[in-house]
C-alpha positions as CSV (number, residue, x, y, z in Angstrom):
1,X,40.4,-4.9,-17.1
2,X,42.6,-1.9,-17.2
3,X,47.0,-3.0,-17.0
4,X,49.0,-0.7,-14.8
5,X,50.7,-0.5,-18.2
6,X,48.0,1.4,-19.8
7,X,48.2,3.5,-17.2
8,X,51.5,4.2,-16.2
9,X,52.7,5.3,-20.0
10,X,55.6,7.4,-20.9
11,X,54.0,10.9,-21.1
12,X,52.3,10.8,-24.9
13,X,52.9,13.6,-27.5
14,X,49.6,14.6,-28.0
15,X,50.1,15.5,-24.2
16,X,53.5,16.9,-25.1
17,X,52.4,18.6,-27.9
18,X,49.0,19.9,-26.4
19,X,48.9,23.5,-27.2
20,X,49.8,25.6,-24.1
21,X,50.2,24.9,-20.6
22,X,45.9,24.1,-19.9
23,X,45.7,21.4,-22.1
24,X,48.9,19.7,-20.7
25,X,47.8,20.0,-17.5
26,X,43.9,18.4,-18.6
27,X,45.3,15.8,-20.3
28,X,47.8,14.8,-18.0
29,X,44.8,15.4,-14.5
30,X,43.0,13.0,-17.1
31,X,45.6,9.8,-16.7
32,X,45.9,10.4,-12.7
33,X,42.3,10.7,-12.4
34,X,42.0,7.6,-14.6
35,X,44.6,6.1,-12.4
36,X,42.6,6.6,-9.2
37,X,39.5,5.3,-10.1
38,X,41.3,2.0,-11.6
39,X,43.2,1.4,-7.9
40,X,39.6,2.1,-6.2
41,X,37.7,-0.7,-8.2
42,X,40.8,-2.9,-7.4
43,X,40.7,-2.1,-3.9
44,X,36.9,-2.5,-3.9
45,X,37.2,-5.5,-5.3
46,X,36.9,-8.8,-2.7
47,X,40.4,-10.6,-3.3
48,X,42.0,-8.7,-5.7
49,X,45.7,-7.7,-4.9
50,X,47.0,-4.9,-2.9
51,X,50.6,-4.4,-5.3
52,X,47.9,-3.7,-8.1
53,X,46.7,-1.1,-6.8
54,X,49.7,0.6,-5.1
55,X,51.1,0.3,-8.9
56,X,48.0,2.0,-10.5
57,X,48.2,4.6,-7.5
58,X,51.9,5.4,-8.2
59,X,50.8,5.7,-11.7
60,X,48.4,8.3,-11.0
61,X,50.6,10.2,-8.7
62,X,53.3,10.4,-11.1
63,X,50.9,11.6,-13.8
64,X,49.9,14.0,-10.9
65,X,53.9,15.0,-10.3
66,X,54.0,15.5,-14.1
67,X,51.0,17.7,-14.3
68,X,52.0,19.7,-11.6
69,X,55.4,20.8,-13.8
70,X,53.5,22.0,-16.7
71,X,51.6,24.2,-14.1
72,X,55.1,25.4,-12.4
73,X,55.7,27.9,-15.5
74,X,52.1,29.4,-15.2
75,X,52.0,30.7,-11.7
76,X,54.1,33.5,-10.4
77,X,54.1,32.3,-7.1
78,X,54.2,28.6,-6.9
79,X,54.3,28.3,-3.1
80,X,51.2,25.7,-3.2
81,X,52.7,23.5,-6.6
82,X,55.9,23.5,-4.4
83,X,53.8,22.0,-1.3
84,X,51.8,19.4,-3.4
85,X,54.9,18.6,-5.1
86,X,56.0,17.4,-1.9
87,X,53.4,15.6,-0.9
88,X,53.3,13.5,-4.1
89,X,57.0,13.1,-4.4
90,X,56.3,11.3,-0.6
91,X,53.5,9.4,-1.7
92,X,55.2,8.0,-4.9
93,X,58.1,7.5,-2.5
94,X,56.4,5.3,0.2
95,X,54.2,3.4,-2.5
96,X,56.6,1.7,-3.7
97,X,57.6,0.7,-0.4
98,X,54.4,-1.9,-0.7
99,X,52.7,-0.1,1.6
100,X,49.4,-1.6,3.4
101,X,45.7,-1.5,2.3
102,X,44.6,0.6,4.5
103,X,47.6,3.6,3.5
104,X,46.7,2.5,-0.1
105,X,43.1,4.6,0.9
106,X,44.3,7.2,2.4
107,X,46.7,7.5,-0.8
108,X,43.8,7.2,-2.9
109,X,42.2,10.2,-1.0
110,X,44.9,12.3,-1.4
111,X,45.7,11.6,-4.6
112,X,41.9,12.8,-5.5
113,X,41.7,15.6,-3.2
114,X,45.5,16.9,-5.3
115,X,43.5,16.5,-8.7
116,X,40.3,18.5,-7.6
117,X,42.7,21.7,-6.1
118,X,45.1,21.3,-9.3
119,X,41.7,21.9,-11.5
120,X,40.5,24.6,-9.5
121,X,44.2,26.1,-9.6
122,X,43.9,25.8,-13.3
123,X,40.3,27.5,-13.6
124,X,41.7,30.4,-11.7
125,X,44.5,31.1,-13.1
126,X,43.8,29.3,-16.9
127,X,40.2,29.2,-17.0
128,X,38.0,31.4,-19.1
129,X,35.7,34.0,-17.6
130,X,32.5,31.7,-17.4
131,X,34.3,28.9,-15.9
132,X,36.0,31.5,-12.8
133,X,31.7,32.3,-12.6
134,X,30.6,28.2,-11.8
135,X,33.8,27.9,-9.7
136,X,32.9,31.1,-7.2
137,X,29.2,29.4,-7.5
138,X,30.7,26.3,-6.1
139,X,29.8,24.1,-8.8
140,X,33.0,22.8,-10.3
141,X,33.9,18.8,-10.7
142,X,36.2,17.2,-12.4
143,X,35.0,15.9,-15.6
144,X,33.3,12.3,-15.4
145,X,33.6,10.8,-18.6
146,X,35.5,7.2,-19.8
147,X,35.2,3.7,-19.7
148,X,37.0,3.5,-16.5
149,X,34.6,5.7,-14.4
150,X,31.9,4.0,-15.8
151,X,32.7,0.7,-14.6
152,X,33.5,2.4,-11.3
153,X,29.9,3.3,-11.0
154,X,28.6,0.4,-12.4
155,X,29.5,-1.7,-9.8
156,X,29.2,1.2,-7.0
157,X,32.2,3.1,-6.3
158,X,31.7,6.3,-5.2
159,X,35.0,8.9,-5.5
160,X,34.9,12.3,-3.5
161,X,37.1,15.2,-4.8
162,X,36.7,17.7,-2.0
163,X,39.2,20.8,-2.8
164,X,41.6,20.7,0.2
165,X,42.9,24.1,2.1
166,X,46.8,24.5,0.6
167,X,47.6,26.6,4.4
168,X,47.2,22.9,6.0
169,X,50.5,21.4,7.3
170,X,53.7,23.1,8.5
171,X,56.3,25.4,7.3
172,X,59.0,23.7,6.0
173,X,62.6,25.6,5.0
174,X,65.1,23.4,3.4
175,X,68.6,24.9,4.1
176,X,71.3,23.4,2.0
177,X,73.6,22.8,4.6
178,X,73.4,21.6,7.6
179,X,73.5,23.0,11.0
180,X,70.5,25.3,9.3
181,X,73.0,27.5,7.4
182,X,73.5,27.9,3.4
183,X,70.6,28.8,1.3
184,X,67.1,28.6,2.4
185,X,63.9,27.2,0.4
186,X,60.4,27.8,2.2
187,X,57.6,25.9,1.2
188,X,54.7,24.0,2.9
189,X,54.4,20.5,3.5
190,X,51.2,18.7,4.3
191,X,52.7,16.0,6.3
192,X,56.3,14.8,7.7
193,X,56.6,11.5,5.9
194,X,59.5,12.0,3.3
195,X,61.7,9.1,2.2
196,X,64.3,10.5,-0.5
197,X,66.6,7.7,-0.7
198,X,69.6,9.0,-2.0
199,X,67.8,12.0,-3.9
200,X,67.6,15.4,-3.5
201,X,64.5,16.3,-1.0
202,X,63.9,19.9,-3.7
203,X,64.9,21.4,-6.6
204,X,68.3,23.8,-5.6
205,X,69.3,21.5,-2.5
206,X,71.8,18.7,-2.9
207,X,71.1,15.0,-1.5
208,X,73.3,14.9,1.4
209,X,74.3,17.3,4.0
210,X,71.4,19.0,3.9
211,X,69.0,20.3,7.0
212,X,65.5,21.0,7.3
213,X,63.3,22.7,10.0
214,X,59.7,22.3,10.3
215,X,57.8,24.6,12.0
216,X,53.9,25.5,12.9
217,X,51.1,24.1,15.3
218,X,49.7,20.8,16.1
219,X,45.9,20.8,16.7
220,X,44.9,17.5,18.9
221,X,40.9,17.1,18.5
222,X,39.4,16.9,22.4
223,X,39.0,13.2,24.0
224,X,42.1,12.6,22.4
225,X,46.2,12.2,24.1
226,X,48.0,10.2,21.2
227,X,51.4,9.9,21.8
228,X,54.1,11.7,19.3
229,X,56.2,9.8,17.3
230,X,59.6,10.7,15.1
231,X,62.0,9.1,13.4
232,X,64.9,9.9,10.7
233,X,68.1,8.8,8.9
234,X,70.0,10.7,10.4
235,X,69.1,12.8,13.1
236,X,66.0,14.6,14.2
237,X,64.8,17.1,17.3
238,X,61.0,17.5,18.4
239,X,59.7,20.4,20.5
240,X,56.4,21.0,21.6
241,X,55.0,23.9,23.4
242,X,59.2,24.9,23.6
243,X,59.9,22.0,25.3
244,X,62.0,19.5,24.3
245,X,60.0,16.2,23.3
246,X,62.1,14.1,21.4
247,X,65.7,14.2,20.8
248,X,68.0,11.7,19.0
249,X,70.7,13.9,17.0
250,X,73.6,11.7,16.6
251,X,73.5,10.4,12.9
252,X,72.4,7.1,12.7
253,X,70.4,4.5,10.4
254,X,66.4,5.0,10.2
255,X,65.0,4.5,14.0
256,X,61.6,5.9,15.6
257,X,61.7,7.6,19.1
258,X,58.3,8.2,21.4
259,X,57.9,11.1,23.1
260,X,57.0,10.5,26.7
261,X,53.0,10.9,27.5
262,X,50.4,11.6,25.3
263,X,49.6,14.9,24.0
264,X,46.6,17.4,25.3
265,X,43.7,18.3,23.5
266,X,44.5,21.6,22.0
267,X,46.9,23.7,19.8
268,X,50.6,23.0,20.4
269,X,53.1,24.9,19.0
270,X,55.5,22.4,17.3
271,X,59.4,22.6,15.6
272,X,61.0,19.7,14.0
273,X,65.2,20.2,13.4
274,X,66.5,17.5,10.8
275,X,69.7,16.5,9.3
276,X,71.1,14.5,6.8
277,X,74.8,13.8,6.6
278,X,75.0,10.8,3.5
279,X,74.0,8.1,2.3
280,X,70.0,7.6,2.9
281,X,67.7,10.4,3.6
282,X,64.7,10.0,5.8
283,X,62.3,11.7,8.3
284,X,58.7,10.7,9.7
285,X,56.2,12.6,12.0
286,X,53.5,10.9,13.5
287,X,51.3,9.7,16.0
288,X,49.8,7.0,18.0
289,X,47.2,6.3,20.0
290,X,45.3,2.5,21.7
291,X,48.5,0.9,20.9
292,X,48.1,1.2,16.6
293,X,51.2,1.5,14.5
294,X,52.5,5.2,14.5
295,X,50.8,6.9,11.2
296,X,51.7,10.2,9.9
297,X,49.7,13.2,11.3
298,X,47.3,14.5,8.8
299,X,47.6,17.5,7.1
300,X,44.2,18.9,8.9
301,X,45.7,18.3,11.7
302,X,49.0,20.8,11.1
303,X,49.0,24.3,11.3
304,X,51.5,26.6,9.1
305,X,53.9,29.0,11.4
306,X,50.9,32.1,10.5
307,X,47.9,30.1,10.9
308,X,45.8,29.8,8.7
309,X,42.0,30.4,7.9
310,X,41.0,27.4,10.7
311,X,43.2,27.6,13.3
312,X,45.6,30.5,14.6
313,X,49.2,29.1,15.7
314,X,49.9,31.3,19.2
């Protein structure tokens, strides 16, 4: 049986000494992935415990979060490390809010989708010629070796790594003031579903009295009208289509607002204002439909301000 504690490790030295950025970034994909497939026997398994697996799934997004800094200083650009780094500060952010079983999965997708594009980030820019070859013929995986994957397939666990597209979810700028003034930091985030807590949302912006905008499209798939859902610590406005959906700007604690009706099949255009003053800092966007809990919207289902190679935002 693998321990969270085998797991969740401070960061070794033969990672930290691993010659150059590549091997840092292989050795550290290796403990996420590990990670991953431990919470997905666990949460495969008939009666085993939920809190097992949201601490092996931390684990692994943390190694994630730390394999995504070695990359940082190999890329010029970094708009897409800054985006996943987003979404798996969020992630390691709501997992330890004991989340439920069924956001355990989804955080066990994600987590595997964020490994496979971090490896195909590092053939491209770190791989040798003949490995750039198999990944333009489409045949790179992630390598499937350990006692830990093959207990996974003994017992018949099956893990997809499908390489997400980095132009899904919306155009976020970070200002670090509020009122949308002071320095602005672009970046895009797959899904509105931050809870900082009394830390800084980003590198350069400080952990209160800070504002954020959100902008893009919202695609709603036809014979569906969920309804939209918000909620921040401390104040948050919604517009669809430029039309005022939700609004509940006075600071106040964490608190959800509906929007009235449900949305139309379609592309919407969409803008989220938010504001922290002090204290806690946090903001959801999400949806609901049949009377379910609000859930966060999906990142296929969020269109950057330009489009992107699916969907244009008009």
């Amino acid at each position: 049986m693998l321990y969270v504690e085998d797991v969740d490790e401070e960061i070794s030295d033969e990672v930290k000494g691993a010659p150059g950025v590549r091997a840092r970034v292989d050795a550290l994909l290796e403990r996420a992935r590990q990670a991953a497939l431990a919470a997905r026997v666990v949460l495969d398994t008939r009666g085993a415990v939920a809190k097992d697996a949201a601490q092996l799934l931390a684990a692994g997004w943390r190694s994630f979060s730390a394999a995504l800094r070695a990359a940082h200083g190999a890329d010029a650009g970094g708009e897409w490390l800054a985006a996943l780094s987003g979404a798996a500060d969020a992630w390691t952010s709501r997992l330890e809010g004991h989340p439920p079983r069924r956001d355990l999965r989804l955080a066990l997708a994600e987590l595997a989708r964020g490994i496979r594009s971090l490896h195909a980030w590092k053939i491209r820019v770190l791989g040798s010629r003949a490995e750039r070859r198999l990944r333009l013929a489409g045949r790179i995986a992630l390598a499937a070796s350990g006692a830990i994957f093959a207990a996974a397939i003994a017992i018949g666990v099956a893990v997809s790594l499908s390489i997400p597209d980095f132009d899904e979810g919306l155009t976020a700028i970070y200002y670090t003031k509020r009122g949308q003034a002071g320095h602005p930091f672009e970046r895009i985030d797959h899904q509105v579903d931050f809870s900082w807590g009394r830390r800084s949302p980003m590198k350069g912006v400080g952990r209160d009295r800070f504002s954020v905008r959100w902008e893009g499209c919202l695609v709603v798939e036809n014979g569906r009208h969920p309804t939209l859902v918000a909620g921040a610590d401390e104040a948050i406005r919604v517009r669809i289509d430029g039309v005022k959906a939700i609004e509940d700007w006075k600071p106040h604690q964490f608190r959800t607002n509906s929007a009235k009706g449900g949305l139309k099949p379609g592309v919407h255009r969409i803008r989220v204002d938010y504001e922290d003053v002090s204290g806690e800092a946090r903001v959801f966007l999400g949806w609901t439909e049949d009377g379910e809990p609000p859930r966060p919207i999906p990142a296929e289902n969020l269109v950057p301000r330009d489009g992107n190679r699916k969907h244009k935002c008009p």
